[in-house]
N, CA, C and O of each residue as an XYZ file, in Angstrom:
928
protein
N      95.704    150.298    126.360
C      95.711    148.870    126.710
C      95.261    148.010    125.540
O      95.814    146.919    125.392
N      94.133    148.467    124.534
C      93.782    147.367    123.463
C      94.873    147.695    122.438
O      95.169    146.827    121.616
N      95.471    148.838    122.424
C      96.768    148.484    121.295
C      97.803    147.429    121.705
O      98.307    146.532    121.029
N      97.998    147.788    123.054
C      99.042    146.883    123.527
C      98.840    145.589    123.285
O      99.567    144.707    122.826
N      97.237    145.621    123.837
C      97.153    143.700    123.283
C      97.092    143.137    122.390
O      97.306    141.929    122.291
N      96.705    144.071    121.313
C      96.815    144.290    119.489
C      98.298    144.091    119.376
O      98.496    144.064    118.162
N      99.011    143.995    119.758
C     100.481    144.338    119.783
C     101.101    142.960    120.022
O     101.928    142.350    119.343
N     100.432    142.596    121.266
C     100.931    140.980    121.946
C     100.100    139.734    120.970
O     100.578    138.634    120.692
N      99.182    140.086    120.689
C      98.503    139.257    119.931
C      99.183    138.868    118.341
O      99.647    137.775    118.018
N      99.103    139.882    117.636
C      99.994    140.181    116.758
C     100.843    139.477    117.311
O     100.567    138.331    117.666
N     102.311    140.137    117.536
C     102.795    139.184    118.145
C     103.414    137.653    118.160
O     104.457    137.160    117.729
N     102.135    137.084    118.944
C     101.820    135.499    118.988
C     101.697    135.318    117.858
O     102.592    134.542    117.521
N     101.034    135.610    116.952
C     100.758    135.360    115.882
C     101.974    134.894    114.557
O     102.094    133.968    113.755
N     102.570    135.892    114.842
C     104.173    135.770    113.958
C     104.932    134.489    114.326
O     105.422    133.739    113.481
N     104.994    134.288    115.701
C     105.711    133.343    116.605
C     104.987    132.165    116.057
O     105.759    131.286    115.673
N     103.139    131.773    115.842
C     103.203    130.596    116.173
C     103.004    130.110    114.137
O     102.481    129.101    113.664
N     103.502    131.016    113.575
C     103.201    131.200    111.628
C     104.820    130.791    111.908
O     105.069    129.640    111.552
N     105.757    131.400    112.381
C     107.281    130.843    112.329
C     107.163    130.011    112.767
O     107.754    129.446    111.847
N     106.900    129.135    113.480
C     106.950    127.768    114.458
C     106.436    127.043    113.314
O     107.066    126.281    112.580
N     105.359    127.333    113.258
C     105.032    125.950    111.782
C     105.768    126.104    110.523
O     106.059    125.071    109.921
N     106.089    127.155    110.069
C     107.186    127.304    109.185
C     108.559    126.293    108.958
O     109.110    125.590    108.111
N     108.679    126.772    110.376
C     109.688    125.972    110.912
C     109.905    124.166    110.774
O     110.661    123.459    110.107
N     109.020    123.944    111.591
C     108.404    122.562    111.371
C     108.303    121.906    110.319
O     108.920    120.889    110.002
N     107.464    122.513    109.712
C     107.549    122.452    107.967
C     108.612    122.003    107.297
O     108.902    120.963    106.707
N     109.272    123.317    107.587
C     110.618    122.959    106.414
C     111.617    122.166    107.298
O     112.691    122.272    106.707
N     111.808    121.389    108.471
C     112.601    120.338    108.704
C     111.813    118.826    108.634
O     112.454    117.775    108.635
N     110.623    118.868    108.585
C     109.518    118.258    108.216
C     110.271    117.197    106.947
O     110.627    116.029    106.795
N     110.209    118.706    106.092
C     111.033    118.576    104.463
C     112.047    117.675    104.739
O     111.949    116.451    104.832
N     112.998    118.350    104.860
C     114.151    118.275    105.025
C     114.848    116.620    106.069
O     115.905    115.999    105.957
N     113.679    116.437    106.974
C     113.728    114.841    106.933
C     113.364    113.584    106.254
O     113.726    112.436    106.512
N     112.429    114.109    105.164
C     111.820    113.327    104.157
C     112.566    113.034    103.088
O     112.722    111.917    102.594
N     113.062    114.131    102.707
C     114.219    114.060    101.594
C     115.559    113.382    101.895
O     116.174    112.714    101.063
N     116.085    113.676    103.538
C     117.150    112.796    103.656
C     116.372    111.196    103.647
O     116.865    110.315    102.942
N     115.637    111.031    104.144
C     114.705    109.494    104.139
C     114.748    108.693    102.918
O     114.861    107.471    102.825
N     114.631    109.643    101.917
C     114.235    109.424    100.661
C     115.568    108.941     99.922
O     115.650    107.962     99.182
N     116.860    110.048    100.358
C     117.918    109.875     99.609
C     118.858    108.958    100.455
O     119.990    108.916     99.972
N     118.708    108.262    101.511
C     119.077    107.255    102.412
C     119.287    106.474    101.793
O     118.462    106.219    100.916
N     120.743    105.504    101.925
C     121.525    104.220    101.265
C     121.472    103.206    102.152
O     122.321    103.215    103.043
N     120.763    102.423    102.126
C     120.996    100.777    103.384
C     122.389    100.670    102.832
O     122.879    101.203    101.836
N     122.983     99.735    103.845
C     124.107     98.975    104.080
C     124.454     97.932    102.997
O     123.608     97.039    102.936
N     125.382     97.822    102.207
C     125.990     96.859    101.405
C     125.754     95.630    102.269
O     126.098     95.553    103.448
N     125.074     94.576    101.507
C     125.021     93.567    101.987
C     126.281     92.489    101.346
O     126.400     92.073    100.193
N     126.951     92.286    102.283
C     128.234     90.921    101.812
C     127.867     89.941    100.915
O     126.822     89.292    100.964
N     128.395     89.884    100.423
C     128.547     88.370     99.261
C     129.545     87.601     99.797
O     129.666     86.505     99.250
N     130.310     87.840    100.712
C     131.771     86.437    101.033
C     131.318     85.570    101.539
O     130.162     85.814    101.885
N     131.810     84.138    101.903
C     131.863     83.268    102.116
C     131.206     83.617    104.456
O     131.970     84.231    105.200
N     129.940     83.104    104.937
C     129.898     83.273    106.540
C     130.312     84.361    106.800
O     131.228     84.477    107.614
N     129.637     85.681    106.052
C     129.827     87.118    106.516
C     128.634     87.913    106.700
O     127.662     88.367    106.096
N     129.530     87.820    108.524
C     128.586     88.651    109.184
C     127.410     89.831    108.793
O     127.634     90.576    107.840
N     126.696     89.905    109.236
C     125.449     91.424    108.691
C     124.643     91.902    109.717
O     124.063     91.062    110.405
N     124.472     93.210    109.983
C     123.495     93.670    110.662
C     122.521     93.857    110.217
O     122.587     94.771    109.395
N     121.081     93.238    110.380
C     119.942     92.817    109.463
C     119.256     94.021    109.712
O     118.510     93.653    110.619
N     118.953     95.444    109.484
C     117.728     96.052    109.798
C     116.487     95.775    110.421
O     116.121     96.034    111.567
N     115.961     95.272    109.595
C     114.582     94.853    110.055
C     114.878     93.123    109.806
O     115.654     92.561    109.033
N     113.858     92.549    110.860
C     113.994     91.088    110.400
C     112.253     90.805    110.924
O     111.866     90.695    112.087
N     111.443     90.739    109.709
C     109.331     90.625    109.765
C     109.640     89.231    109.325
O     110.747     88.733    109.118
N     108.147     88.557    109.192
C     107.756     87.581    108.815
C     106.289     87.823    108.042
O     105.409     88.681    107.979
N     106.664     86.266    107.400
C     105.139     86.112    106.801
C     104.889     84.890    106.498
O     105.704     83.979    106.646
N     103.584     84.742    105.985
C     103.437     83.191    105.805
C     101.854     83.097    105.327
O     101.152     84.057    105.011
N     101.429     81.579    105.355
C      99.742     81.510    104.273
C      99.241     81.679    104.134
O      98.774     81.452    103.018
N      98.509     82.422    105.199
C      97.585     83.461    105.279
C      98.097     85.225    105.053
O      97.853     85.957    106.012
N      98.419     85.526    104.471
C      99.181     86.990    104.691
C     100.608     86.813    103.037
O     101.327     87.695    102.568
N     100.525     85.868    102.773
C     101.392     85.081    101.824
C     100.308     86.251    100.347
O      99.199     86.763    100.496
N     101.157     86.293     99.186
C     100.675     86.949     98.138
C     100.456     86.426     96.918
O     101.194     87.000     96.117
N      99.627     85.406     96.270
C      98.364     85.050     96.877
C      98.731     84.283     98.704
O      99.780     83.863     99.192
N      97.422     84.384     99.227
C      97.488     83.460    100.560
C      97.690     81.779     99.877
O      96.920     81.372     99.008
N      98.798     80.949    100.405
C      99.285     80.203    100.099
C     100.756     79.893    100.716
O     101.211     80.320    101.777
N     101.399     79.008     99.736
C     102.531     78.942    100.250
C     103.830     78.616     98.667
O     104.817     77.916     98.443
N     102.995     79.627     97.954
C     103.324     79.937     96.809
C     104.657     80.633     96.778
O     104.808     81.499     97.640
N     105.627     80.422     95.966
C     107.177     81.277     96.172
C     107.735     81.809     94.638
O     107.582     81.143     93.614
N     108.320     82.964     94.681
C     108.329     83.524     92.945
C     109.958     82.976     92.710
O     110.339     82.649     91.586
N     110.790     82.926     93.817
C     111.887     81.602     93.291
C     112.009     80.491     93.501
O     112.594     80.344     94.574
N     111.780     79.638     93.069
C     111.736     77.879     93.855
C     113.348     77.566     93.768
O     113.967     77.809     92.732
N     114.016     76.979     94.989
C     114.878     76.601     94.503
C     115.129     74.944     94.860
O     115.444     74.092     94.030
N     114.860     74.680     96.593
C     114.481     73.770     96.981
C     113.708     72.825     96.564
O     114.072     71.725     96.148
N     112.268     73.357     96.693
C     111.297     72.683     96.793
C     110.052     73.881     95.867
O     110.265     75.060     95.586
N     108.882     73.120     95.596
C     108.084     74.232     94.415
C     107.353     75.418     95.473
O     106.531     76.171     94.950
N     107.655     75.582     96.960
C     106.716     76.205     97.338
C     107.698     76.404     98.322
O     108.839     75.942     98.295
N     106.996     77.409     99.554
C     107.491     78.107    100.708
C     107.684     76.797    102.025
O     106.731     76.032    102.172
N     108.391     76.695    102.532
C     109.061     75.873    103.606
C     110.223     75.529    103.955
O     111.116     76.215    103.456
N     110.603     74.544    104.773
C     111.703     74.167    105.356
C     111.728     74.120    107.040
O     110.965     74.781    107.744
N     112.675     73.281    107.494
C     112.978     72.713    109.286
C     113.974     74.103    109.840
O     113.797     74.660    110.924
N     114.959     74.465    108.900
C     115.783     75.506    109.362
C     117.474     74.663    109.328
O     118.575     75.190    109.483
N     117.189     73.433    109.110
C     118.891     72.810    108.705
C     119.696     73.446    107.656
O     119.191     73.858    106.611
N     120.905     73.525    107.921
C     121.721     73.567    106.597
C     121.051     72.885    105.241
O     121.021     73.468    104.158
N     120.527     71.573    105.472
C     120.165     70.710    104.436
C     119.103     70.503    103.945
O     118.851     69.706    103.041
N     118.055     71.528    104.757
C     116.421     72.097    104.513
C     116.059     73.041    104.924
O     115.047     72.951    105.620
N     116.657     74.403    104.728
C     116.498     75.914    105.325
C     115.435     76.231    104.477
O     115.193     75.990    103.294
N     114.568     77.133    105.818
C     113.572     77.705    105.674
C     113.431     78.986    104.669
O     114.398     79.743    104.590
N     112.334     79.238    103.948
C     112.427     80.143    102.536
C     112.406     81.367    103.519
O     112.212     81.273    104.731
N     112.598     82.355    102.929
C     112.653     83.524    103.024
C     112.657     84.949    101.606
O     112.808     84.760    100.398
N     112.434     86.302    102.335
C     112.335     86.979    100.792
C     112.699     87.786    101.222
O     112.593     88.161    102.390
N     113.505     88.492     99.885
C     114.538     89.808     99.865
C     113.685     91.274     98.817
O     112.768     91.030     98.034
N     114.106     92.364     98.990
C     113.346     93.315     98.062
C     114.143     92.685     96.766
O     115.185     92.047     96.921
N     113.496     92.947     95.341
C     113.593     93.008     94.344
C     115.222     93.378     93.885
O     115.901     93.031     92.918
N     115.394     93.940     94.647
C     116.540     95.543     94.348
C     117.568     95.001     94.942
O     118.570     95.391     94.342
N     117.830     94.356     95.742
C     118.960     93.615     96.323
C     119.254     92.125     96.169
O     120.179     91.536     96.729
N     118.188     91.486     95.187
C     118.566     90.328     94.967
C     120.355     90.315     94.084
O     121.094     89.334     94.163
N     120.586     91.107     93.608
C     122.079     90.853     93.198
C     122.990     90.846     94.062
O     124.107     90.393     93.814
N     122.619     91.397     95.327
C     123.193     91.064     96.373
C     122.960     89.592     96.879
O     123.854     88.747     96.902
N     121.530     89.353     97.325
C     121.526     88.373     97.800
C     120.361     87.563     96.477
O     119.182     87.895     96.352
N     120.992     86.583     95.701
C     120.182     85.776     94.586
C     119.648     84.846     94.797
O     120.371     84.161     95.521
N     118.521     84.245     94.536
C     117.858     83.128     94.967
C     118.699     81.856     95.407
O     119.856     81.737     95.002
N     118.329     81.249     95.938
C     119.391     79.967     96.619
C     120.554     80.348     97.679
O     121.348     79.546     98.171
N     120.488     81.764     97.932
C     121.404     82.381     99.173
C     121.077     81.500    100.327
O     119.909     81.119    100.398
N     122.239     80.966    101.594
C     121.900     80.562    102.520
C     122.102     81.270    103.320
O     123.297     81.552    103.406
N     121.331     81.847    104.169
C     121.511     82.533    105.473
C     121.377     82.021    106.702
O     120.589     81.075    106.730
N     122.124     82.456    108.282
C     121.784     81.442    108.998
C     122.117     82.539    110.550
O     123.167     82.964    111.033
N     120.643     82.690    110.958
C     120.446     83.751    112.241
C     120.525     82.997    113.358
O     119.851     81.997    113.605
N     121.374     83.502    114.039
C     121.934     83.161    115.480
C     120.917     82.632    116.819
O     120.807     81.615    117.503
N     120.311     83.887    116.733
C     118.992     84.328    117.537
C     117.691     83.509    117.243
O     116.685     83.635    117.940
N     117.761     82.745    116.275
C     116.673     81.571    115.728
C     117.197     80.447    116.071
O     116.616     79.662    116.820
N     118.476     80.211    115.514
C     119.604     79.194    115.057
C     118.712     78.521    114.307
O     118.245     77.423    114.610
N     118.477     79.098    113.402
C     118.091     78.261    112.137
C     118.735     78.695    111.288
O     119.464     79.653    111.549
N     118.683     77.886    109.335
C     119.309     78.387    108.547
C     117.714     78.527    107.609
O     116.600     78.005    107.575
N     118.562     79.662    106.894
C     117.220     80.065    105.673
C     118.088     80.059    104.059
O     119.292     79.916    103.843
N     116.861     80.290    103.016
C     117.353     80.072    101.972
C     116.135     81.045    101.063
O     114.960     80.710    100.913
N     116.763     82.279    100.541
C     116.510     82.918     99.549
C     115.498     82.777     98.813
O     115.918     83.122     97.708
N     114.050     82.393     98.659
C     113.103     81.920     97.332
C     112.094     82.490     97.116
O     111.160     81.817     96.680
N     111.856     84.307     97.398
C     110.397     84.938     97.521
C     111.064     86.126     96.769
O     112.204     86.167     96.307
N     109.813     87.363     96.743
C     110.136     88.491     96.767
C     109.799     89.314     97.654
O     108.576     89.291     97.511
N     110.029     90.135     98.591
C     109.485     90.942     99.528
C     108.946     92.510     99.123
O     109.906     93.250     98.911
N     108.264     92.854     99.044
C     107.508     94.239     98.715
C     106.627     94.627     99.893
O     107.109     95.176    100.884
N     105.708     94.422     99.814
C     104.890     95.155    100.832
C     105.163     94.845    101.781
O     106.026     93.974    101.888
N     104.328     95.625    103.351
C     104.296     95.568    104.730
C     103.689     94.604    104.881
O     102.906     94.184    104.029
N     103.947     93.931    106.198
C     103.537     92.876    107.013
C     102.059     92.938    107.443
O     101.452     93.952    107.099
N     101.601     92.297    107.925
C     100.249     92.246    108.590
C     100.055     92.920    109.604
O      98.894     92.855    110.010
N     100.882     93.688    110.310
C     101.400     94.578    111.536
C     101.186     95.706    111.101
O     100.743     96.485    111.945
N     101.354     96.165    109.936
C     101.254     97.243    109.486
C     102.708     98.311    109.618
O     103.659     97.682    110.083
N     103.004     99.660    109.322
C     104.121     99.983    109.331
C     104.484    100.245    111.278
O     105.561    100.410    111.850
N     103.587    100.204    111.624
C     103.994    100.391    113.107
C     104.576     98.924    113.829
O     105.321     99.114    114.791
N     104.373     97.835    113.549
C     105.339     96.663    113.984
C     105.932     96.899    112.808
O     106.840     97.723    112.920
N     105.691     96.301    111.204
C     106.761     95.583    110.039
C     107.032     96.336    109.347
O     107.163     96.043    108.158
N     107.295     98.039    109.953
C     107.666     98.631    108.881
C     106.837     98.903    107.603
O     105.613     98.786    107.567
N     107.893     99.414    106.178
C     107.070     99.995    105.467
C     107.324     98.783    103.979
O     107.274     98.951    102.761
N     107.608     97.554    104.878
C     107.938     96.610    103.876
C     109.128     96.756    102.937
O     109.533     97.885    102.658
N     109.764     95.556    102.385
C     111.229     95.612    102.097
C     111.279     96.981    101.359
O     111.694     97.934    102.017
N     110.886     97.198    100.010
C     110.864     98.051     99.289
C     110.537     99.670    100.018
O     111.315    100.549     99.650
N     109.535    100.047    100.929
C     110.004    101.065    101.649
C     111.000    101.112    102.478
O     111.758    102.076    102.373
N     111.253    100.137    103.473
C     112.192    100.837    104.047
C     113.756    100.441    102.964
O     114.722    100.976    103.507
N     113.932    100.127    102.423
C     114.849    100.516    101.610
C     115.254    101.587    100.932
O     116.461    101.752    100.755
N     114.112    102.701    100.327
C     114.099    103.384    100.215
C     114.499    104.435    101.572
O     115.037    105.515    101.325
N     114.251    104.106    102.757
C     114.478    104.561    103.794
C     115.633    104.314    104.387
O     115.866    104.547    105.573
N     116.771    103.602    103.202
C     118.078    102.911    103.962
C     118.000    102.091    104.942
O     118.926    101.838    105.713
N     116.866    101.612    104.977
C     116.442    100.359    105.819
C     116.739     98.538    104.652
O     116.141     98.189    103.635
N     117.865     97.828    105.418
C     117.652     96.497    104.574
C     116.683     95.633    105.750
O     116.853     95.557    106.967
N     115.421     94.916    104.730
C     114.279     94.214    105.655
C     114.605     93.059    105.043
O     115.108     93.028    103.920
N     114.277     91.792    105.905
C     114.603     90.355    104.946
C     112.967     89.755    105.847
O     113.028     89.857    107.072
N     111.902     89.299    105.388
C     110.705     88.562    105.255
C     111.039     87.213    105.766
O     110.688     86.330    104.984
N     111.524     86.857    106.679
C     111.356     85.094    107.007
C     109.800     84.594    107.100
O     108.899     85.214    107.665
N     109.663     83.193    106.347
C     108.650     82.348    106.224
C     108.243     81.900    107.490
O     108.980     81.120    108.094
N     107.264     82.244    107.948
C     106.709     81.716    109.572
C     105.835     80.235    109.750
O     105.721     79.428    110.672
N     105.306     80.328    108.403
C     104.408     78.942    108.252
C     103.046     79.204    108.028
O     102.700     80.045    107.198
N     102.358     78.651    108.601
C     100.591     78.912    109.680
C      99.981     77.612    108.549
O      98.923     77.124    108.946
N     100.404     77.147    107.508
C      99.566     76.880    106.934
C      98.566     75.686    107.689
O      98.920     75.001    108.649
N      97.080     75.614    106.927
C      96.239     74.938    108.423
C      96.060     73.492    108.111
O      95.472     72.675    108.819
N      96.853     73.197    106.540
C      96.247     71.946    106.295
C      97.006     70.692    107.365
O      98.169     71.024    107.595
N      96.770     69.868    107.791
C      97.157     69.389    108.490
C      98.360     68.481    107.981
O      98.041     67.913    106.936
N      99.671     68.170    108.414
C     100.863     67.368    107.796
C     101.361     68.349    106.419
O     101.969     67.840    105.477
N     101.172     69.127    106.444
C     101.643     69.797    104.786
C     103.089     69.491    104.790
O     103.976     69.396    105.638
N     102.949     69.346    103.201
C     104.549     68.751    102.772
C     105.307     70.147    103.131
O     104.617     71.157    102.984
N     106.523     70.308    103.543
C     107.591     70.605    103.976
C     107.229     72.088    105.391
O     108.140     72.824    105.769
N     105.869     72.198    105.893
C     105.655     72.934    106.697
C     105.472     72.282    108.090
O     104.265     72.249    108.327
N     106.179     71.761    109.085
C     106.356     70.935    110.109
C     105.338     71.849    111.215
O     104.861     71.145    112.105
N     105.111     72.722    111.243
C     104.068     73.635    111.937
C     102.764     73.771    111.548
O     101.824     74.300    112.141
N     102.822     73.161    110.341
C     101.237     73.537    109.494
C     100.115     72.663    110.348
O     100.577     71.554    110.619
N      99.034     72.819    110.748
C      97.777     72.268    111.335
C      96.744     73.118    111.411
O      96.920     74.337    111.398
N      95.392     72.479    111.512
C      94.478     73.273    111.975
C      93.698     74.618    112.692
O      92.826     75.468    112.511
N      94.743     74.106    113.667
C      94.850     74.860    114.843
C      95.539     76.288    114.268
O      95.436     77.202    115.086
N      96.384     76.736    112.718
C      96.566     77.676    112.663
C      95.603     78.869    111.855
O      94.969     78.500    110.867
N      95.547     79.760    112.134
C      94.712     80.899    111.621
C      95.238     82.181    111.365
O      96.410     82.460    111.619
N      94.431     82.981    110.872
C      95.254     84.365    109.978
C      95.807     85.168    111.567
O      96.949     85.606    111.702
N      94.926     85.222    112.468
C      94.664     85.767    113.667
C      95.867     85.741    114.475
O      96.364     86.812    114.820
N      96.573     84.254    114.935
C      97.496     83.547    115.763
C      98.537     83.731    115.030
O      99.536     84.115    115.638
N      98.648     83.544    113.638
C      99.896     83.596    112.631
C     100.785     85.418    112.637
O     101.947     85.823    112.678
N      99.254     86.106    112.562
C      99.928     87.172    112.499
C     100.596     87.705    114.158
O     101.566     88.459    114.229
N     100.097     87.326    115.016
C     100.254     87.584    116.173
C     101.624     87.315    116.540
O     102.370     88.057    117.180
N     101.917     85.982    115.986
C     103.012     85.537    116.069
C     104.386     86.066    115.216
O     105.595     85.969    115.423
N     103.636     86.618    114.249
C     104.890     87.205    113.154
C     105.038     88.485    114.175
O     106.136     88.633    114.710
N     103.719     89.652    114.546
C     104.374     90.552    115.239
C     105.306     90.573    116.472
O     106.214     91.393    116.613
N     105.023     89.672    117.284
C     105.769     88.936    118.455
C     107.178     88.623    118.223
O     108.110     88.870    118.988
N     107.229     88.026    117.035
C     109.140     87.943    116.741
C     109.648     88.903    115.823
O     110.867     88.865    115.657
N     108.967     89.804    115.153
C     109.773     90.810    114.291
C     110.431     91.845    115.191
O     110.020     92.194    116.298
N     111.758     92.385    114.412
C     112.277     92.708    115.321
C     113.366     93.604    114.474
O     113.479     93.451    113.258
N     114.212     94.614    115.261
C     115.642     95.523    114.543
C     116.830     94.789    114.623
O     117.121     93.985    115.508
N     117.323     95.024    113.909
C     119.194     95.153    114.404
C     119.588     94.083    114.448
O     120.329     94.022    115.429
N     119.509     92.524    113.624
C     119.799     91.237    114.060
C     120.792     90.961    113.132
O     120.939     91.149    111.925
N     121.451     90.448    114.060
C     122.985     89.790    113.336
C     122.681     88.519    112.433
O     122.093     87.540    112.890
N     122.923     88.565    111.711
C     122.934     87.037    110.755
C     124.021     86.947    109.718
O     124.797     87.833    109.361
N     123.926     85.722    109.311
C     125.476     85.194    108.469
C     124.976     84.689    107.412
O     124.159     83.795    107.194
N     125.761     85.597    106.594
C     125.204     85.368    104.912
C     126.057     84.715    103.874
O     127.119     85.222    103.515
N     125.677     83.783    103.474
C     126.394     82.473    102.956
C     126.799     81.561    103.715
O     127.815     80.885    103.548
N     126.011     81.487    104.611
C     126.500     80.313    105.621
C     126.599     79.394    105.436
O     125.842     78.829    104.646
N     127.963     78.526    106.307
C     128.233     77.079    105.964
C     127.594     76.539    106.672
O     126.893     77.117    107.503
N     127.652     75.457    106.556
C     127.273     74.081    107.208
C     128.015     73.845    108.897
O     129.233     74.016    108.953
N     127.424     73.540    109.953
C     127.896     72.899    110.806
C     127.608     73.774    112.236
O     128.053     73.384    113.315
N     126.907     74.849    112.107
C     126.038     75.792    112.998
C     125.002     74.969    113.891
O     124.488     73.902    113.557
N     124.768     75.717    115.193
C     124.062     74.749    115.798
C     122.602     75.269    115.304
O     122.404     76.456    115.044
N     121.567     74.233    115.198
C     120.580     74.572    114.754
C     119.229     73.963    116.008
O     119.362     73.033    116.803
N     118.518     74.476    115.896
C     117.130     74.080    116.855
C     115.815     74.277    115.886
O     115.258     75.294    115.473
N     115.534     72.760    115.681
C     114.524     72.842    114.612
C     112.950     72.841    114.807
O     112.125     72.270    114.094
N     112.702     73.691    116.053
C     111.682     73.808    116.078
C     110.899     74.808    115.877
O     111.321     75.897    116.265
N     109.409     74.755    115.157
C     108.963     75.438    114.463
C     108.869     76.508    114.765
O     108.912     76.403    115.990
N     108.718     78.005    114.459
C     108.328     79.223    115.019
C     106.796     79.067    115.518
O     106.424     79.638    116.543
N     106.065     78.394    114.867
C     104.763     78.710    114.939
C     103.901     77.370    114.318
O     103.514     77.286    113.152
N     103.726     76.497    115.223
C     103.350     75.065    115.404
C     101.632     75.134    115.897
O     101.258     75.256    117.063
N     100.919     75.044    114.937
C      99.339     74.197    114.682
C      99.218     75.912    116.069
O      98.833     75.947    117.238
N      99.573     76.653    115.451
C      98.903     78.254    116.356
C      99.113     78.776    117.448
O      98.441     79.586    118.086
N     100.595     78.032    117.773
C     101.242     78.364    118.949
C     102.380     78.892    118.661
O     103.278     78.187    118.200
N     102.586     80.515    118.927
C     104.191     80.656    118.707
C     104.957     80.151    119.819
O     104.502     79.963    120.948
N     106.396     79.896    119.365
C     107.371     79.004    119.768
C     108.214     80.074    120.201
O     108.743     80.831    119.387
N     108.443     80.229    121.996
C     109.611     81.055    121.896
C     111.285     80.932    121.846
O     111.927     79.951    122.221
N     111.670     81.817    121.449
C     113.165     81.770    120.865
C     113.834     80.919    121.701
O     113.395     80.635    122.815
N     114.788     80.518    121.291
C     115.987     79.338    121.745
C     116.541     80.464    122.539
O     116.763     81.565    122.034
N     116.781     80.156    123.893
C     117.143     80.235    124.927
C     119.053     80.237    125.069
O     119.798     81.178    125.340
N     119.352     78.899    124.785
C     120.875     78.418    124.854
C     121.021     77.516    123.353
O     120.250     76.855    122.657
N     122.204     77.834    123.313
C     122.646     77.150    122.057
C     122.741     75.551    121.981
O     123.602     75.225    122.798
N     122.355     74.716    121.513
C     122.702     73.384    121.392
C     123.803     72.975    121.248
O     124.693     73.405    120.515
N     123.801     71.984    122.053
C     125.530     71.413    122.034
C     125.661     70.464    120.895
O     124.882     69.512    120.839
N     126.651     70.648    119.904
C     127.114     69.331    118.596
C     127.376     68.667    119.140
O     128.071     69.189    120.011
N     127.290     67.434    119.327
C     128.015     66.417    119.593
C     129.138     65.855    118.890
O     128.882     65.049    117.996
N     130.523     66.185    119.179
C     131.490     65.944    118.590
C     131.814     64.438    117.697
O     131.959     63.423    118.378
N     131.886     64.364    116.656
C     132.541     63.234    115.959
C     133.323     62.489    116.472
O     134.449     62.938    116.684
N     133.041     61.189    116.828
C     134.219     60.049    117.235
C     134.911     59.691    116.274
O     134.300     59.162    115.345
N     136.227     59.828    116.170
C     136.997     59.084    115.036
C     136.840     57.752    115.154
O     136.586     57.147    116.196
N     137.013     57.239    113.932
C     137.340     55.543    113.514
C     138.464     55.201    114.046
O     139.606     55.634    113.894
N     137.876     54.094    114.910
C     139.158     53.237    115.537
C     139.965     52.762    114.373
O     139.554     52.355    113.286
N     141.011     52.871    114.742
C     142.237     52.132    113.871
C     142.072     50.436    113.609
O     141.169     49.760    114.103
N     142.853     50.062    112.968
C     142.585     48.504    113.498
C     143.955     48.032    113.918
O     145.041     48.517    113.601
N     143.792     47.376    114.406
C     144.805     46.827    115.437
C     145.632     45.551    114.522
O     144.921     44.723    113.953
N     146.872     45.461    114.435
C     147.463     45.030    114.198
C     148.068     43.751    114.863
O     148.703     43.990    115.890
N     147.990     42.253    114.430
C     148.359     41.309    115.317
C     149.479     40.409    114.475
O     150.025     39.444    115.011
């Protein structure tokens, strides 16, 4: 009987040295495909469509320095905007795909209906850490993940030039809460977008209140043509 269990024990033993073996080397073997993973060609044409990977945020508190500091200006010298065609909100791309997408890109997400505009760099993770924002543009890229950083705001000074959300009332606390609350997978957006999209310009994240998503699309109000003039 104690050989036998010398026997079964043994045994187990082999079974649970192969099992981690095992583990191990697909362990591997998912890291390396991770590693050697290609994100998606991002379009350059004219209002072409994209499936966004990841879509995080950030903003003044959580900003690199904290600020509202931007490493491309194209607009304006710093991070902001309403979300119009004619004042889209900054946003940041990894390093590595700016030839895809180059500073002054207009982009314009459905699911916001706002428009954005190209003027940061994105590298690190979010304030969420990799369990909401991922492993930040530059990892998950490496992970064949494309991440794009939209500007959320928070800043606290009150009236700040081009941050329509900026007040008091915002803090590192509420800001980040709010970035984890809307980050999100898989979002459709339109890259090089034109002009004439319906837009809803209200802030994501107003004096420490996040703003939830637009519901229904806004109706344009169609252009009246010029009366003719009448002939007598």
């Amino acid at each position: 009987m104690i050989r036998s269990r010398s026997k079964t024990l043994a045994l187990v033993g082999v079974c649970m040295v192969a099992a981690l073996l095992l583990a191990t080397a697909e362990a591997a073997t998912s890291k390396k495909k991770a590693a050697n993973a290609t994100a998606a060609p991002i379009p350059t044409g004219k209002d072409a469509t994209f499936v966004l990977d990841s879509m995080t945020f950030y903003g003044y508190f959580d900003n690199s320095p904290p600020g509202t500091a931007i490493a491309h200006p194209v607009l304006r010298a710093h991070a902001g905007g309403v979300g119009t065609f004619a004042d889209p909100i900054t946003f940041a791309v990894a390093p590595e795909v700016q030839k895809s997408v180059p500073p002054g890109t207009i982009m314009y997400i459905p699911s916001l209906q706002k428009y954005f505009i190209m003027e940061d760099d994105c590298t690190d993770s979010g304030p969420g850490g990799v369990a909401v924002q991922g492993q930040g543009c530059d990892g998950e890229l490496l992970s064949g993940k494309n991440e794009f950083d939209l500007w959320i705001d928070g800043d606290p000074k009150t009236n700040a030039v081009d941050n329509p959300g900026a007040g008091t009332g915002n803090t590192d606390k509420n800001m980040t809460s709010c970035e984890d609350k809307l980050t999100t997978s898989k979002v459709t957006v339109i890259m090089n977008a034109s002009d004439g999209k319906a837009v809803d310009t209200t802030p994501m994240l107003v004096n420490g209140k996040c703003s939830p998503l637009p519901t229904s699309t806004p109706v344009t109000p169609p252009t009246t043509p010029p009366t003719p003039p009448t002939c007598t």
